[in-house]
C-alpha positions as CSV (number, residue, x, y, z in Angstrom):
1,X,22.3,28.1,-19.5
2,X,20.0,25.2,-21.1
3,X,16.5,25.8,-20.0
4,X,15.4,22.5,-21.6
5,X,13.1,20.2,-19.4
6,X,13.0,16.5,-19.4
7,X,10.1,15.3,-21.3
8,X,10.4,11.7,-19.8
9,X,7.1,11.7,-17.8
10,X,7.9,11.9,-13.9
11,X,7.6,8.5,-12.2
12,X,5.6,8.6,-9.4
13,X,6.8,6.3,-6.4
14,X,4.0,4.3,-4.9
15,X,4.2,2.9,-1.4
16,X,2.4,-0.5,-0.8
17,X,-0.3,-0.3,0.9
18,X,-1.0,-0.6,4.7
19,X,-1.1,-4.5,5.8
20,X,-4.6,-5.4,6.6
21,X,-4.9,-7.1,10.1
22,X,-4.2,-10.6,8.7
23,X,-1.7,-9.7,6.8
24,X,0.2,-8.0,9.8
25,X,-0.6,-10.8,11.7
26,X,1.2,-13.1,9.0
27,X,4.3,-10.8,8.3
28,X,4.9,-10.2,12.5
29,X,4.8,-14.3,12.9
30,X,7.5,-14.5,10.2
31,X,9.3,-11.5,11.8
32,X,9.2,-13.6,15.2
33,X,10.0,-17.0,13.8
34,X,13.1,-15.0,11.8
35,X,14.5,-13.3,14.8
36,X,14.0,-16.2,17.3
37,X,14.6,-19.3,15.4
38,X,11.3,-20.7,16.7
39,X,8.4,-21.5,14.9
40,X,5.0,-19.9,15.4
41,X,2.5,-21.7,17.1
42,X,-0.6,-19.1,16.9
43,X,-1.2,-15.3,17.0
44,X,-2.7,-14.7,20.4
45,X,-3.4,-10.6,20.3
46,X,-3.4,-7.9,17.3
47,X,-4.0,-4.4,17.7
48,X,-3.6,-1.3,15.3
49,X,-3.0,1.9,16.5
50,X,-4.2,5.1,15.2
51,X,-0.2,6.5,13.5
52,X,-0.9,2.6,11.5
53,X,1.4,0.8,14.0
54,X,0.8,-2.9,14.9
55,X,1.7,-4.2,17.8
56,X,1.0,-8.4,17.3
57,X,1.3,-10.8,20.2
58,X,3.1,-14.1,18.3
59,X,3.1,-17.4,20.6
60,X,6.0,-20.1,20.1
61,X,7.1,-23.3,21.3
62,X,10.4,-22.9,22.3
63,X,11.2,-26.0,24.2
64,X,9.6,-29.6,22.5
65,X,9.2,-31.9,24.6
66,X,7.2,-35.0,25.5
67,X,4.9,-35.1,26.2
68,X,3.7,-32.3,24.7
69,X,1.8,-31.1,27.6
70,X,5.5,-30.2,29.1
71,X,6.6,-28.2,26.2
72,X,8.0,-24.5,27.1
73,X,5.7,-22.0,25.3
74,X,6.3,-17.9,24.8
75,X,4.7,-14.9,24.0
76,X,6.4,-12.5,21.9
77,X,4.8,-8.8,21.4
78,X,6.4,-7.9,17.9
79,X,5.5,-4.1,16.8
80,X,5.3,-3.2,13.1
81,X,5.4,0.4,11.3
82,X,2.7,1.4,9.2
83,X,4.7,-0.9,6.4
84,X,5.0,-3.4,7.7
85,X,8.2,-4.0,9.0
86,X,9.4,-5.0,12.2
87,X,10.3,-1.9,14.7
88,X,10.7,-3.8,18.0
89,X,9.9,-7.3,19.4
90,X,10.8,-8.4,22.5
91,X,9.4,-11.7,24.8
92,X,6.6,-10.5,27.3
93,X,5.8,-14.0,28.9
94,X,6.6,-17.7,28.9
95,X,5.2,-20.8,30.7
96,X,4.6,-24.7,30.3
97,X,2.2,-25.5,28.1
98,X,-0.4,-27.3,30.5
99,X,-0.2,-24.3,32.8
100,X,-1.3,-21.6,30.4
101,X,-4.6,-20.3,32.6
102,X,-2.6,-21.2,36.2
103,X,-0.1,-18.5,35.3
């Protein structure tokens, strides 16, 4: 039996860390925009909870149109793992955009 032991040093694996809030903000807008084939027009809502989860509200236009007080707008809640990486995302609300506090 050969009791020799590796004498390479042991390689520690670092994880990246946690996404700060603008940063999960950022990466859950390019999740969105991915996923949905629409581009982000703002992040309306960002929350952390305490396992590191991040559950970002992304808003998109989905429908142009003119003018641009017609155009369709949605909300999608997108939630992130501690990582960074999308877990879930799913559309909570959509409206016209000149109807957004009549809703």
């Amino acid at each position: 039996m050969d009791d020799r032991r590796n004498d390479e040093p042991r390689r520690r694996t670092r994880r990246p860390p946690p996404p700060t809030a603008d940063h999960a903000a950022r990466l859950a807008a390019d999740h969105v925009a991915e996923m949905t084939g629409k581009d982000p027009e703002g992040i309306i809502s960002l929350a952390q909870a305490e396992d590191g989860r991040w559950t970002v509200g992304v808003e998109v236009v989905e429908t142009h149109r003119i003018p641009a007080t017609t155009d369709i707008l949605a909300v999608y809640e997108a939630e992130l793992d501690p990582e960074g990486e999308l877990l879930a995302y799913r559309r909570v609300d959509r409206y016209i955009r000149c109807q957004v506090g009549e809703r």
